[in-house]
N, C-alpha and C positions, 0 to 999 in steps of 0.2 A: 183475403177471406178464405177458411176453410170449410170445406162443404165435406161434411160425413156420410157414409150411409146407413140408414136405418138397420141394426142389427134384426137377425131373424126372432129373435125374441120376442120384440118390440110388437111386431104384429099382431099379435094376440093379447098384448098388456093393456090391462084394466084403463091405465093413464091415457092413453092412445085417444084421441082428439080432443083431449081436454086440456089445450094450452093454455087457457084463460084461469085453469086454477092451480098448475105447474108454474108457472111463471107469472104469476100475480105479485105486485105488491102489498095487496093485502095482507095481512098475517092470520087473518081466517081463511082464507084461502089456502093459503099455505101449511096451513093444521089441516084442512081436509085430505090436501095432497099426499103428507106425509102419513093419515091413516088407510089414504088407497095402499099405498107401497108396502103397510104394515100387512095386509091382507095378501101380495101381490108373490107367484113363485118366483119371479124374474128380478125381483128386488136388489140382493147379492152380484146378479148380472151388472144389472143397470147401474148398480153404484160404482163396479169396476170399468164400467166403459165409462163414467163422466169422470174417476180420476183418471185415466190412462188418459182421455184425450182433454185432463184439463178445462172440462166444465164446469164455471163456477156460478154459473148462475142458473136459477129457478129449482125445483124441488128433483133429486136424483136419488133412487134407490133408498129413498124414507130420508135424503140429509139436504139439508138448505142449504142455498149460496153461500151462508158462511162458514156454515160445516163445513160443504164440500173446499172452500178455499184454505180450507187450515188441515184437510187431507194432502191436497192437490200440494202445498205448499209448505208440507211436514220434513 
């Protein structure tokens, strides 16, 4: 298992304790998620820290586990 640690970003980001709708399977949920991000300064961050460390699941930097897996896997 790898265990990350929260970029200094992160602390301040809008997303920040809303697990249940970053990583939901819903697919309304997952439109809500991604117009937090739309909104969010840290967006551009956050999507480079889930390709760099190969995060491919739940919503990162406005892009979905599939998104991000056809980044991550480009």
């Amino acid at each position: 298992m790898i265990k990350l640690s929260s970029p200094e970003w992160f602390e301040s980001a809008p997303c920040r304790g809303n697990d249940r709708t970053f990583f939901s399977s819903k697919p309304s949920q997952r439109k809500s998620a991604v117009k937090v991000c739309a909104g969010c300064t840290a967006s551009a961050k956050c999507l480079d820290f889930a390709v760099t460390n190969k995060i491919t699941i739940g919503v990162w930097g406005g892009k979905t586990g599939p998104e991000l897996d056809r980044l991550v896997n480009s």
